[in-house]
Predicted model as a PDB file, atoms N, CA, C, CB and O in Angstrom, pLDDT in the B-factor column:
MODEL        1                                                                  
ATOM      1  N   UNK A   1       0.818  -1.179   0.000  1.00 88.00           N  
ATOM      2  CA  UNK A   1       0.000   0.000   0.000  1.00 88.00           C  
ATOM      3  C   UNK A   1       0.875   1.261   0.000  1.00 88.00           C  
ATOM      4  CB  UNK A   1      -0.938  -0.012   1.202  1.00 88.00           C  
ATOM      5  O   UNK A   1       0.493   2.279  -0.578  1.00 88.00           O  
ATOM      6  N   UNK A   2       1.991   1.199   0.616  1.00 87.00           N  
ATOM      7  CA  UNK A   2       3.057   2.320   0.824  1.00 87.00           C  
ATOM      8  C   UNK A   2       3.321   2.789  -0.519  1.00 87.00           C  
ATOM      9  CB  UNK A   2       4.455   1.837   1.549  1.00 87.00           C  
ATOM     10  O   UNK A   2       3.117   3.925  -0.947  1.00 87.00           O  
ATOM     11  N   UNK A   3       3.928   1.518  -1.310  1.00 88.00           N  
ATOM     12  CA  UNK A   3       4.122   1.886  -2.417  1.00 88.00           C  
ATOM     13  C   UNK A   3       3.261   2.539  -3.377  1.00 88.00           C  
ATOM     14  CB  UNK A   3       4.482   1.078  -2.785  1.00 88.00           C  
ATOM     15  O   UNK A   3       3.584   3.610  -3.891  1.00 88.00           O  
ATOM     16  N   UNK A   4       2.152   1.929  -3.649  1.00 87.00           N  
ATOM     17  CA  UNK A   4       1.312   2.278  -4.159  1.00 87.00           C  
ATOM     18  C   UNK A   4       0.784   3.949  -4.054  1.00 87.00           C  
ATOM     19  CB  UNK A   4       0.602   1.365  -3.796  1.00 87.00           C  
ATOM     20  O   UNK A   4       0.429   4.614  -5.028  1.00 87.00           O  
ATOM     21  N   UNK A   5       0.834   4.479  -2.491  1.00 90.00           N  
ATOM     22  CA  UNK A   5       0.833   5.741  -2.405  1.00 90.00           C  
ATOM     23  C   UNK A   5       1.614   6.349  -2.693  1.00 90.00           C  
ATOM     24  CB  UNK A   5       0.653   6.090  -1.625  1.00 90.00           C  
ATOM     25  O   UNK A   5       1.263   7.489  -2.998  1.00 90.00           O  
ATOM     26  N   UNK A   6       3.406   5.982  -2.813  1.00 90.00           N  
ATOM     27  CA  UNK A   6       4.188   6.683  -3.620  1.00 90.00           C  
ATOM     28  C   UNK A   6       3.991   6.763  -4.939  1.00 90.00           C  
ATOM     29  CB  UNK A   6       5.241   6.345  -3.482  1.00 90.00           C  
ATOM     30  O   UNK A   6       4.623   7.670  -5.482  1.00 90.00           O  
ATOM     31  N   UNK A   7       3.298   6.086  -5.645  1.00 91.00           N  
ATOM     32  CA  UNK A   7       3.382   6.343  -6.947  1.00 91.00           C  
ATOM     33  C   UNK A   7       2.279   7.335  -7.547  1.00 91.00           C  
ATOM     34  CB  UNK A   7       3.363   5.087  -7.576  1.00 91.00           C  
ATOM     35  O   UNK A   7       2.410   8.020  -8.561  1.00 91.00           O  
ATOM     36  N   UNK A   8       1.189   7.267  -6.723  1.00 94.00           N  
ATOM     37  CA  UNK A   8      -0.343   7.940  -6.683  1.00 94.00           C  
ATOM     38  C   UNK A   8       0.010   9.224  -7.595  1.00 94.00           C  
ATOM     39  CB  UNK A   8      -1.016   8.434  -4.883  1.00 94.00           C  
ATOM     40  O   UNK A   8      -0.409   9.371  -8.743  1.00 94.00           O  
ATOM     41  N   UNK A   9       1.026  10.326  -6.758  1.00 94.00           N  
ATOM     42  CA  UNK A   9       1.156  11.997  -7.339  1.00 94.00           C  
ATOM     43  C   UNK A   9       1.958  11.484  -8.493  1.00 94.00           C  
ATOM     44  CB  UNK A   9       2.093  13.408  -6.226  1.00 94.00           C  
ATOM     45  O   UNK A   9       1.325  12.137  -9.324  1.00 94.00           O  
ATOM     46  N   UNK A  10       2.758  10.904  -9.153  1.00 92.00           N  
ATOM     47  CA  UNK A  10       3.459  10.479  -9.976  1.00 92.00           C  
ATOM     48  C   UNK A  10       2.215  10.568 -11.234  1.00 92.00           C  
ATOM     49  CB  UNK A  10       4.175   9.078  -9.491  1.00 92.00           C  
ATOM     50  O   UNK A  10       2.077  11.359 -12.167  1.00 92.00           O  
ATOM     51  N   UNK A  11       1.668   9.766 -10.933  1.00 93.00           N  
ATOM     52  CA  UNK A  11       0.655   9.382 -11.830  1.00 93.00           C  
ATOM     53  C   UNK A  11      -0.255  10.154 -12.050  1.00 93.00           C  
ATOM     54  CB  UNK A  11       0.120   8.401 -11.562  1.00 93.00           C  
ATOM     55  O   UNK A  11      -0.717   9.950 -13.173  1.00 93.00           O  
ATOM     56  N   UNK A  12      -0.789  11.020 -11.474  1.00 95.00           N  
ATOM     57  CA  UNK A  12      -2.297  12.196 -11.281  1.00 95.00           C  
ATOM     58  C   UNK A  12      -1.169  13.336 -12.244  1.00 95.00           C  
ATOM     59  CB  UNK A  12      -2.977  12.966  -8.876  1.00 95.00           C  
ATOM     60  O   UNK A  12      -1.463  13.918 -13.288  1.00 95.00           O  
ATOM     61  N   UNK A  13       0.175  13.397 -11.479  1.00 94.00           N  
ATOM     62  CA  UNK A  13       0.436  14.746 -12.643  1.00 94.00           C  
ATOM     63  C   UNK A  13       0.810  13.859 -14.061  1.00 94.00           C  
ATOM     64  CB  UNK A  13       2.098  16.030 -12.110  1.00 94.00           C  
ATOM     65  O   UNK A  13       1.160  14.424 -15.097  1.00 94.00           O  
ATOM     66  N   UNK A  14       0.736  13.037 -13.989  1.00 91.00           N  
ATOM     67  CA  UNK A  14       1.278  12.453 -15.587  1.00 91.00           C  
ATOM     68  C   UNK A  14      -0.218  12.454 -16.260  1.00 91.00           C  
ATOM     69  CB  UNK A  14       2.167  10.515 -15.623  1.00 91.00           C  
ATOM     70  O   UNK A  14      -0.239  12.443 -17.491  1.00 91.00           O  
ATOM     71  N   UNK A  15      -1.374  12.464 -15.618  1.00 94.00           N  
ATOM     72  CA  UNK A  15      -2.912  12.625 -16.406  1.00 94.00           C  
ATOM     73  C   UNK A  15      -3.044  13.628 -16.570  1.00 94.00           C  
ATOM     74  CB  UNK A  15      -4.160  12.259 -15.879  1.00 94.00           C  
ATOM     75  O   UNK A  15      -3.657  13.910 -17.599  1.00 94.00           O  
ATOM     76  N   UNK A  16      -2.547  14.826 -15.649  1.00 94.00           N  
ATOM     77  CA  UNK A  16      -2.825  16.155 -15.758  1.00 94.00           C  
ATOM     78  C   UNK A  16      -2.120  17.059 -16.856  1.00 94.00           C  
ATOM     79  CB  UNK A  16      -2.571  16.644 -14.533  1.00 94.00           C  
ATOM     80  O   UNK A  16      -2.586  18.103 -17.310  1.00 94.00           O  
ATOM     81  N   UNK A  17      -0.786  16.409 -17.237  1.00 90.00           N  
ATOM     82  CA  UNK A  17      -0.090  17.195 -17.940  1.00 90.00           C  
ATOM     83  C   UNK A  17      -0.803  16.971 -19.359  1.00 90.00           C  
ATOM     84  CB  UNK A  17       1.431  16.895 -17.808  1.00 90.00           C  
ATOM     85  O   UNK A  17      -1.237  17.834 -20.121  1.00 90.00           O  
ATOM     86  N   UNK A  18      -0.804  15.330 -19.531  1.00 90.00           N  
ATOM     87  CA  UNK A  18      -1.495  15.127 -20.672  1.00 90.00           C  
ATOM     88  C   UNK A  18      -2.990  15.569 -20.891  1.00 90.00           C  
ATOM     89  CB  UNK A  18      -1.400  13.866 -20.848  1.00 90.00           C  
ATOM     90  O   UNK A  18      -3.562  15.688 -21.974  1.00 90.00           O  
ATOM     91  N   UNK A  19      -3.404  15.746 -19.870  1.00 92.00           N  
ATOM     92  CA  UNK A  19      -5.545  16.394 -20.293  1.00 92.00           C  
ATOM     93  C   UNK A  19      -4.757  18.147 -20.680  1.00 92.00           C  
ATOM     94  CB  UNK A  19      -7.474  16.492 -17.839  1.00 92.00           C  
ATOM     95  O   UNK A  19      -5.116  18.731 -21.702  1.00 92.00           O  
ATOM     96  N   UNK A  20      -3.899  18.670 -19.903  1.00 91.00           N  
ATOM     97  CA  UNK A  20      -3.802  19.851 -19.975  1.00 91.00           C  
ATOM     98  C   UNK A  20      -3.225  19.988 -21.827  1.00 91.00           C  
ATOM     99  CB  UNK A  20      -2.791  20.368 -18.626  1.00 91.00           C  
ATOM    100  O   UNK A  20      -3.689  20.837 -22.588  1.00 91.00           O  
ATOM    101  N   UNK A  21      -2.276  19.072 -22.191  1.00 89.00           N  
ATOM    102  CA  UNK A  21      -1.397  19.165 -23.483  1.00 89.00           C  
ATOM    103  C   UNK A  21      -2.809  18.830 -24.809  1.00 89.00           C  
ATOM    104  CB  UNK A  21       0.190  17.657 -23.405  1.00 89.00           C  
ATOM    105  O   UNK A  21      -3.317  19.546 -25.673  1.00 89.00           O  
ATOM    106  N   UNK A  22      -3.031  17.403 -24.380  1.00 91.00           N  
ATOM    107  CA  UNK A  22      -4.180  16.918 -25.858  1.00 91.00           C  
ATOM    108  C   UNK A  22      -5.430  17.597 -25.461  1.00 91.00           C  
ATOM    109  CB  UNK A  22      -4.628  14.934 -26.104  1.00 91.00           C  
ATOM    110  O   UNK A  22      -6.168  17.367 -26.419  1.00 91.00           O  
ATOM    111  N   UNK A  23      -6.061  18.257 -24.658  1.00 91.00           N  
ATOM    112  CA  UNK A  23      -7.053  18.660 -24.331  1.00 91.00           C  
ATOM    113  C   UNK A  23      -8.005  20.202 -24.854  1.00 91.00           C  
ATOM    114  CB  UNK A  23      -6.685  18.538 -23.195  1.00 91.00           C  
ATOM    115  O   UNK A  23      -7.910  21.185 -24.118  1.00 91.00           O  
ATOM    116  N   UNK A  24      -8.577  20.260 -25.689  1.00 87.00           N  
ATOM    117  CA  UNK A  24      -9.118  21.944 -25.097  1.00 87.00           C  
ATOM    118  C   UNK A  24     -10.687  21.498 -25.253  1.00 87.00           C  
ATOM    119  CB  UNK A  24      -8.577  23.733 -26.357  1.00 87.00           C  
ATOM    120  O   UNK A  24     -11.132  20.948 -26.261  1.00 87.00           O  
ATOM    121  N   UNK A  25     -11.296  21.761 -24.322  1.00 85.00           N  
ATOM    122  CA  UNK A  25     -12.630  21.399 -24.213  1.00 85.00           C  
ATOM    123  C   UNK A  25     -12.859  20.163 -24.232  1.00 85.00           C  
ATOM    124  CB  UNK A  25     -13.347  21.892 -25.054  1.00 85.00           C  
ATOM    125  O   UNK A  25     -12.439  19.412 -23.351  1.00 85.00           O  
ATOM    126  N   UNK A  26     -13.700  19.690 -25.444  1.00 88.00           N  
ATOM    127  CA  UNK A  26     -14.071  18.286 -25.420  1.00 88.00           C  
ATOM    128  C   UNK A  26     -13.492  18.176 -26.412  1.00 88.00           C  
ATOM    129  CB  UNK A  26     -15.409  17.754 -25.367  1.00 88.00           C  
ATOM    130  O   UNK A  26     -13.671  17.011 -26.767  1.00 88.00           O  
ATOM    131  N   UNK A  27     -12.769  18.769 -27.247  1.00 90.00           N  
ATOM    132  CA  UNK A  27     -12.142  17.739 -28.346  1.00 90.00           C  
ATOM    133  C   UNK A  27     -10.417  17.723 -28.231  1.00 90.00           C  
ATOM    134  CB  UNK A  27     -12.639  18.309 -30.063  1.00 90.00           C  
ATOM    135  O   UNK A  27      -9.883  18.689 -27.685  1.00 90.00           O  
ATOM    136  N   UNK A  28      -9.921  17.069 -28.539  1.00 90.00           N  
ATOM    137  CA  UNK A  28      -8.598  16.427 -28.476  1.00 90.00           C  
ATOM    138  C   UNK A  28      -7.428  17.017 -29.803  1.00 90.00           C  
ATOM    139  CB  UNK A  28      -8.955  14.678 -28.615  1.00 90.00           C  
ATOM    140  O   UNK A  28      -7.505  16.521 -30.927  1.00 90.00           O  
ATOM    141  N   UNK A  29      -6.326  18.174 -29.459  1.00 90.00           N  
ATOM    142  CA  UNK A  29      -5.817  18.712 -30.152  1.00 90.00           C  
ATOM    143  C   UNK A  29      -4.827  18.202 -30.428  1.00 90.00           C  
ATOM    144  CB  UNK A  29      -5.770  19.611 -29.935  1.00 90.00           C  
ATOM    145  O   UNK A  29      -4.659  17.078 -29.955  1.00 90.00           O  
ATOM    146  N   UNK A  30      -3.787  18.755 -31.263  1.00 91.00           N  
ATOM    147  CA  UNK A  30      -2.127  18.422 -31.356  1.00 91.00           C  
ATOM    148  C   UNK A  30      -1.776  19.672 -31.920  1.00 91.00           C  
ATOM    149  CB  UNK A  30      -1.551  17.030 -32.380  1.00 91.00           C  
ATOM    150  O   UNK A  30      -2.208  19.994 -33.027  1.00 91.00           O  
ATOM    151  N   UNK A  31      -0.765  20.663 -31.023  1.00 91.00           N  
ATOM    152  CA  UNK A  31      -0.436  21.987 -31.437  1.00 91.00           C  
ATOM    153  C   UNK A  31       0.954  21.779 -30.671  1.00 91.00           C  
ATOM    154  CB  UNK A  31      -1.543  23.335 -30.974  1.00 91.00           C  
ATOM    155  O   UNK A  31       1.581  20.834 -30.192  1.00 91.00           O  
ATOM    156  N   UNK A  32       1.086  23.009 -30.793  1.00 94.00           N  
ATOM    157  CA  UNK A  32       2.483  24.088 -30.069  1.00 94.00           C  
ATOM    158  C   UNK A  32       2.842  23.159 -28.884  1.00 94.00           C  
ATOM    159  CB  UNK A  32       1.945  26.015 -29.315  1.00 94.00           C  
ATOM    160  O   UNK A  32       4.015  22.785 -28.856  1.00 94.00           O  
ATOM    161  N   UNK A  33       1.989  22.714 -27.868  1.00 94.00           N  
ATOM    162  CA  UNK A  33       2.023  22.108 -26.595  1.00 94.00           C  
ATOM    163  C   UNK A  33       2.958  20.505 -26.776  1.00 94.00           C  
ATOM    164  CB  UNK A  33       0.284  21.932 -26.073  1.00 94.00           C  
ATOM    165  O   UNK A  33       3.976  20.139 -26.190  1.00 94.00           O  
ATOM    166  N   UNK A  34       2.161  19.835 -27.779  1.00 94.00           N  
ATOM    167  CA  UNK A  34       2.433  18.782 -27.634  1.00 94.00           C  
ATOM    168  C   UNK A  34       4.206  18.728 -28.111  1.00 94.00           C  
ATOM    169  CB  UNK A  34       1.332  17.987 -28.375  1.00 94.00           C  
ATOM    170  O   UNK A  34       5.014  17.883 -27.727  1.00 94.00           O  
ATOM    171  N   UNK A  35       4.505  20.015 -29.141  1.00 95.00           N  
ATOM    172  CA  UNK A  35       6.159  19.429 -28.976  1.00 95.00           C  
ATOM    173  C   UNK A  35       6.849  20.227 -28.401  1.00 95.00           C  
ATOM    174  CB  UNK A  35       6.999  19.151 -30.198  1.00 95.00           C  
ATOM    175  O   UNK A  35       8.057  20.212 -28.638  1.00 95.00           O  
ATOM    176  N   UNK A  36       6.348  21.106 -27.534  1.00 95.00           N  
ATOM    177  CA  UNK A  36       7.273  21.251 -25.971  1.00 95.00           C  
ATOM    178  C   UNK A  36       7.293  20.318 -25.165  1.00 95.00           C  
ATOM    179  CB  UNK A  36       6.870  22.254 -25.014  1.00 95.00           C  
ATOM    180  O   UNK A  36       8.252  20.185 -24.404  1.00 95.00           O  
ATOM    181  N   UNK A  37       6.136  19.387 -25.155  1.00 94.00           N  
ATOM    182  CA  UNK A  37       6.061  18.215 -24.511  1.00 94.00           C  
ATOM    183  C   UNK A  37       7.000  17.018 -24.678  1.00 94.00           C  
ATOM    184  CB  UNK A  37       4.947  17.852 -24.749  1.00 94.00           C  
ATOM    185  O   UNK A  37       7.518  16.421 -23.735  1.00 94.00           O  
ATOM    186  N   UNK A  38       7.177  16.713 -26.040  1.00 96.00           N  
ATOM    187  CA  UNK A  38       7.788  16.115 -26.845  1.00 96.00           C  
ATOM    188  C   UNK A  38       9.868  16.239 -26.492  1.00 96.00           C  
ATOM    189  CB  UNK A  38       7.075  16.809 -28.262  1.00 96.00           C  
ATOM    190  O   UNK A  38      10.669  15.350 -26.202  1.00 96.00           O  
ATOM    191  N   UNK A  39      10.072  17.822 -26.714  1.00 97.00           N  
ATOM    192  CA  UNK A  39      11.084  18.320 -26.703  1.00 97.00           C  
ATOM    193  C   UNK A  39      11.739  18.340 -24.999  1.00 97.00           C  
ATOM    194  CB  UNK A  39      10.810  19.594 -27.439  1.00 97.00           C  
ATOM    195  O   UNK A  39      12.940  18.539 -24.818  1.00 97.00           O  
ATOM    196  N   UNK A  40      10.973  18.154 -24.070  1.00 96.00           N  
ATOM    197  CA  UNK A  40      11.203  17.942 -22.568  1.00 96.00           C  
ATOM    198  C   UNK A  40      11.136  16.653 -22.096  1.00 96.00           C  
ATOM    199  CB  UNK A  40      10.301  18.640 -21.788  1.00 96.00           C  
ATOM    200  O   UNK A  40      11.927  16.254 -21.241  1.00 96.00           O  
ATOM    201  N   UNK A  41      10.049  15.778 -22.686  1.00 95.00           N  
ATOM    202  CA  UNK A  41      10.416  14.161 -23.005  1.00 95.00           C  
ATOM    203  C   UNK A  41      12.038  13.882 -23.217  1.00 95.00           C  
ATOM    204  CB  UNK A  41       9.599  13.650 -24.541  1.00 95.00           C  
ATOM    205  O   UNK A  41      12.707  13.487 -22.263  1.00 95.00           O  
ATOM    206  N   UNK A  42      12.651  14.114 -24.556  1.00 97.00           N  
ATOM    207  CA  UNK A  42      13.601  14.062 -24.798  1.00 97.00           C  
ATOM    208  C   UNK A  42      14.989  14.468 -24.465  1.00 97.00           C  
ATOM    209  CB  UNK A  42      13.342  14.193 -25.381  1.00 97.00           C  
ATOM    210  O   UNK A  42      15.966  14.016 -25.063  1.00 97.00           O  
ATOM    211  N   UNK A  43      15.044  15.182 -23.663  1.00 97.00           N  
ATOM    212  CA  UNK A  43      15.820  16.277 -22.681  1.00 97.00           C  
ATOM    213  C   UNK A  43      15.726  15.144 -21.272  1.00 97.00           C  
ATOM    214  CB  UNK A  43      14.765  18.202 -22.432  1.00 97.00           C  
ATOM    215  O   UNK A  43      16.772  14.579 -20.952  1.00 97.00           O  
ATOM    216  N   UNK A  44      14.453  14.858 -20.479  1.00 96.00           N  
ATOM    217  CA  UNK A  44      14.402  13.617 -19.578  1.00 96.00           C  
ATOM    218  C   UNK A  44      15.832  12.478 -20.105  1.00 96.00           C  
ATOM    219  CB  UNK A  44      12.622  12.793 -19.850  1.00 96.00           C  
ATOM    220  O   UNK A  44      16.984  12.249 -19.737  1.00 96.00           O  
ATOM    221  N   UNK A  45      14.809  11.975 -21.245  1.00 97.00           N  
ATOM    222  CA  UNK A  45      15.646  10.834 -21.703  1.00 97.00           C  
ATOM    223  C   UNK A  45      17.137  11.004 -21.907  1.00 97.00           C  
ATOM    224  CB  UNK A  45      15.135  10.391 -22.927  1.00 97.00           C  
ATOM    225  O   UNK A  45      17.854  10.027 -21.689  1.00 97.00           O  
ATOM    226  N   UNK A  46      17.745  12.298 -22.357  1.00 98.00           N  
ATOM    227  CA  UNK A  46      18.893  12.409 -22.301  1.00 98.00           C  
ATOM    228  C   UNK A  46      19.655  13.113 -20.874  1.00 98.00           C  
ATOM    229  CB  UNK A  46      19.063  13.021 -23.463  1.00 98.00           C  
ATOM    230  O   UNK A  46      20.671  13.806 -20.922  1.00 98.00           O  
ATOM    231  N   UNK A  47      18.820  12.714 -19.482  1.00 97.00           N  
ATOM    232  CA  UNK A  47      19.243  13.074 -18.448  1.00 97.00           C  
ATOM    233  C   UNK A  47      19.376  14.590 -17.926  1.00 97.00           C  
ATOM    234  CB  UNK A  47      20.216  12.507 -18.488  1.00 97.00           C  
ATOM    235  O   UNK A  47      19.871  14.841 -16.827  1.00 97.00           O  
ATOM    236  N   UNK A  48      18.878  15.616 -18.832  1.00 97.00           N  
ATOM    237  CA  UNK A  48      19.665  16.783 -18.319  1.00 97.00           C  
ATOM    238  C   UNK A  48      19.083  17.243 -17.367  1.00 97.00           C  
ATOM    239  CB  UNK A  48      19.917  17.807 -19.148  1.00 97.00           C  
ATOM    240  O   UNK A  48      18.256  16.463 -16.895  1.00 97.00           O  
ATOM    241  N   UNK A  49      19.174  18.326 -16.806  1.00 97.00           N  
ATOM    242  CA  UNK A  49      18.890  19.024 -15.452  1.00 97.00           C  
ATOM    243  C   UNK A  49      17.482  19.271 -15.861  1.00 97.00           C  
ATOM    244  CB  UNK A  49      19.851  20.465 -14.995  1.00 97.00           C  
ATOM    245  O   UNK A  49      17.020  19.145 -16.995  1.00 97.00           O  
ATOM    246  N   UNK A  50      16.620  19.788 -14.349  1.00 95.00           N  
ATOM    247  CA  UNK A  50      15.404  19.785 -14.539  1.00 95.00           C  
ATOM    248  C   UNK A  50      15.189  21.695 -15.128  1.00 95.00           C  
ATOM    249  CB  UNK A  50      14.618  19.145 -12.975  1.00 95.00           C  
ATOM    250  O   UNK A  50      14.466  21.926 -16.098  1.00 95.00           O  
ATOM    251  N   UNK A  51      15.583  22.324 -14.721  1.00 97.00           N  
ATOM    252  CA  UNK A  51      15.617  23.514 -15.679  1.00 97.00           C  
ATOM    253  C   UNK A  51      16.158  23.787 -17.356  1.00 97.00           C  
ATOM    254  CB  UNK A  51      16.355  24.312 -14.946  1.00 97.00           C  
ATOM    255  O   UNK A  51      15.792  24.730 -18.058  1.00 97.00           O  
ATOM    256  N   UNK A  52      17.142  22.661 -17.770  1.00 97.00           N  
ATOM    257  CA  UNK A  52      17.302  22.558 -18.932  1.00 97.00           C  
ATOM    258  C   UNK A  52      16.129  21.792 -19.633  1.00 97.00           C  
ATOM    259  CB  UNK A  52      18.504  22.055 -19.073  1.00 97.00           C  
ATOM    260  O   UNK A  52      15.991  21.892 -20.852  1.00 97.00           O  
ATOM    261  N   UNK A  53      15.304  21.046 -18.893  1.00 96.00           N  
ATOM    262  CA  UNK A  53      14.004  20.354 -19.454  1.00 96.00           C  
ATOM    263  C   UNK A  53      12.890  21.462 -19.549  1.00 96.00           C  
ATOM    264  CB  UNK A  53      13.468  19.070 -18.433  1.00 96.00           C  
ATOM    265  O   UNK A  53      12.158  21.539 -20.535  1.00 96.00           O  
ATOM    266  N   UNK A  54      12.801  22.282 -18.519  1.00 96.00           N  
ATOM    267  CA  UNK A  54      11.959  23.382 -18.991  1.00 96.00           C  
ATOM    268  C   UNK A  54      12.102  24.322 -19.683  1.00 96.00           C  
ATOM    269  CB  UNK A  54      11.588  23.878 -18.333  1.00 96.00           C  
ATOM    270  O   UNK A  54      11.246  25.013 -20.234  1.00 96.00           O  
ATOM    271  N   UNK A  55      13.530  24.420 -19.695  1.00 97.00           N  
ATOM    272  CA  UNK A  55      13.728  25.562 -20.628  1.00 97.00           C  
ATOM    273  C   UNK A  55      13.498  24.981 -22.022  1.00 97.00           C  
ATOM    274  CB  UNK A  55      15.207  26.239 -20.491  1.00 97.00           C  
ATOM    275  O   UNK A  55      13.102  25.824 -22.827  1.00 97.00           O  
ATOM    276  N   UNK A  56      13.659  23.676 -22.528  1.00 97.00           N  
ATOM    277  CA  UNK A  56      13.515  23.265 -23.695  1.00 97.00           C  
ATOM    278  C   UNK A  56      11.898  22.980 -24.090  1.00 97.00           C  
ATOM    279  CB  UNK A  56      14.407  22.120 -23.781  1.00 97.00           C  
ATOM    280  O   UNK A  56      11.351  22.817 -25.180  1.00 97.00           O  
ATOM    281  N   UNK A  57      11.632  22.989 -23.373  1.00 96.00           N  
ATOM    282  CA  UNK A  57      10.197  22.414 -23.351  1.00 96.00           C  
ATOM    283  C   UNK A  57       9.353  24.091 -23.956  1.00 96.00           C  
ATOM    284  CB  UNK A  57       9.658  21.699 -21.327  1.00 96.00           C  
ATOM    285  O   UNK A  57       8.563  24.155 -24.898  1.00 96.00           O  
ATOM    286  N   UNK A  58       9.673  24.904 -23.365  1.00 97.00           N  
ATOM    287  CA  UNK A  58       9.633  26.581 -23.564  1.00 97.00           C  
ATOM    288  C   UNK A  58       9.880  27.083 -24.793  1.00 97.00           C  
ATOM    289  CB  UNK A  58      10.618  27.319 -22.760  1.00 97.00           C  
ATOM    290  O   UNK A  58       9.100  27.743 -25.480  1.00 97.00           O  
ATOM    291  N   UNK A  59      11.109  26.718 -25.082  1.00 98.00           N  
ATOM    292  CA  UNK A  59      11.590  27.534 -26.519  1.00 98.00           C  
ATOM    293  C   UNK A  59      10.974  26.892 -27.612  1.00 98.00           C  
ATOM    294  CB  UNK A  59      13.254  27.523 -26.856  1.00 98.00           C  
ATOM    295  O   UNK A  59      10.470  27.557 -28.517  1.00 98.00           O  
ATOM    296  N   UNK A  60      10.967  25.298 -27.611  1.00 97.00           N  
ATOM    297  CA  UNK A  60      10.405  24.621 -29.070  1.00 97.00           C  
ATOM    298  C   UNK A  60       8.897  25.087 -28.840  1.00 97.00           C  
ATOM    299  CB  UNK A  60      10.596  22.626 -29.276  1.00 97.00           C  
ATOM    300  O   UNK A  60       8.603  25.687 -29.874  1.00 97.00           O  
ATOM    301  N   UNK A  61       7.820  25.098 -27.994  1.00 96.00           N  
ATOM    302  CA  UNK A  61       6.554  25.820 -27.954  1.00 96.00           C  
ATOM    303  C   UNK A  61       6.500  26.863 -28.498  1.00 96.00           C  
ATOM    304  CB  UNK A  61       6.118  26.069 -26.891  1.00 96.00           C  
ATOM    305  O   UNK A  61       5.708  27.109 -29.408  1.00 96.00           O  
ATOM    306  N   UNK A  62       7.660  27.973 -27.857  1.00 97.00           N  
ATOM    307  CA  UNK A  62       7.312  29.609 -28.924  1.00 97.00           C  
ATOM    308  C   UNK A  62       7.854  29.642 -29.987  1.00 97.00           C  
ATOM    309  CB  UNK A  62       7.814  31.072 -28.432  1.00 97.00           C  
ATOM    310  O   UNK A  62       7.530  30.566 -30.733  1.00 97.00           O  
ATOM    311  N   UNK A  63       8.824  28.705 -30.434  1.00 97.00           N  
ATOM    312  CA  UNK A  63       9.237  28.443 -31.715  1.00 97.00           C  
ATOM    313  C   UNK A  63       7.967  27.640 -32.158  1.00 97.00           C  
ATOM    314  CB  UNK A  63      10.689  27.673 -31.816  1.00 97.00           C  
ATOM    315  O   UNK A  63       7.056  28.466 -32.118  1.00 97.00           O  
ATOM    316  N   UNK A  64       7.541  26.625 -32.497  1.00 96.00           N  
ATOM    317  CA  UNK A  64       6.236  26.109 -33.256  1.00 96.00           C  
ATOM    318  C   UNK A  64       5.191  27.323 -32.812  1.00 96.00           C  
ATOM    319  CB  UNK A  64       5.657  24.360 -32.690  1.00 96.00           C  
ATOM    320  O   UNK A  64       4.167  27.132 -33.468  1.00 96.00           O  
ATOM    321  N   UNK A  65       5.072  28.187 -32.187  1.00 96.00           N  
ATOM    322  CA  UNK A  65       4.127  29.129 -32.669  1.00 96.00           C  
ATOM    323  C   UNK A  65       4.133  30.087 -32.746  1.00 96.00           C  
ATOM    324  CB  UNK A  65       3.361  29.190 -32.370  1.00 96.00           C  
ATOM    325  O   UNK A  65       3.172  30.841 -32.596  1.00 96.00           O  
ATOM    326  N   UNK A  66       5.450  30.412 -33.058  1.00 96.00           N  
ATOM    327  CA  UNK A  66       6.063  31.500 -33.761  1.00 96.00           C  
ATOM    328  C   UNK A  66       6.339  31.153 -35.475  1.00 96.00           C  
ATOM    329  CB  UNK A  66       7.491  31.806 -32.935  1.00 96.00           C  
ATOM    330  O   UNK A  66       6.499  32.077 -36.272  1.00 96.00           O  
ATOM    331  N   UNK A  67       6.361  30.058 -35.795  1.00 95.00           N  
ATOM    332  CA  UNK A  67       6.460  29.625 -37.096  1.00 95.00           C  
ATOM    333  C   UNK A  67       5.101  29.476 -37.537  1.00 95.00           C  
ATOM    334  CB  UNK A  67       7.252  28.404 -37.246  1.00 95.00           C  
ATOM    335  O   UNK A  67       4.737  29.959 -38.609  1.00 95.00           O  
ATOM    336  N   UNK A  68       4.068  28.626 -36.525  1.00 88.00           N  
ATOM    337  CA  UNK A  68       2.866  28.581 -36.881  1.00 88.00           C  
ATOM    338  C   UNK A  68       2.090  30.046 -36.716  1.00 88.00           C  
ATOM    339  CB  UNK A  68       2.305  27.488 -36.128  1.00 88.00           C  
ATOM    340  O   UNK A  68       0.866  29.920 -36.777  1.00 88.00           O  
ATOM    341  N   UNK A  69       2.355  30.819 -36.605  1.00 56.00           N  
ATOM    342  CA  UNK A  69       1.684  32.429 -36.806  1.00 56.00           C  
ATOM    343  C   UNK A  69       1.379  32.437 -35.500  1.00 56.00           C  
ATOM    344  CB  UNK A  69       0.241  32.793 -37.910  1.00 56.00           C  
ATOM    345  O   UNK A  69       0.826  33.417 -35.001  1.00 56.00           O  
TER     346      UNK A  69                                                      
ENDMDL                                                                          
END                                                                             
């Protein structure tokens, strides 16, 4: 059960990030969000610091919508 409660917030923000990213209303998007999402995924996977994950996660967003108008 211990465990299980450690993993609980793990998991609620991993639903939250994703309702917040594919989400606007009731229908299910793919924009700007999803490859800051994408681009901080990848930054994880290559270990870097947790401010170099946000900062990447940041710039490819205003870059895709700065390209996307």
């Amino acid at each position: 059960m211990r465990r299980l409660a450690a993993l609980l917030p793990v998991a609620l923000l991993a639903a939250l990030t994703a309702q917040q990213t594919f989400a606007d209303g009731h229908a299910l998007v793919l924009d700007a969000r999803a490859a800051g999402l994408a681009a901080a995924a990848v930054a994880l996977v290559l270990r870097a610091p947790f401010l170099l994950v946000v900062a990447a996660a940041v710039v490819v967003t205003a870059g895709v919508r700065a390209i996307g108008g």
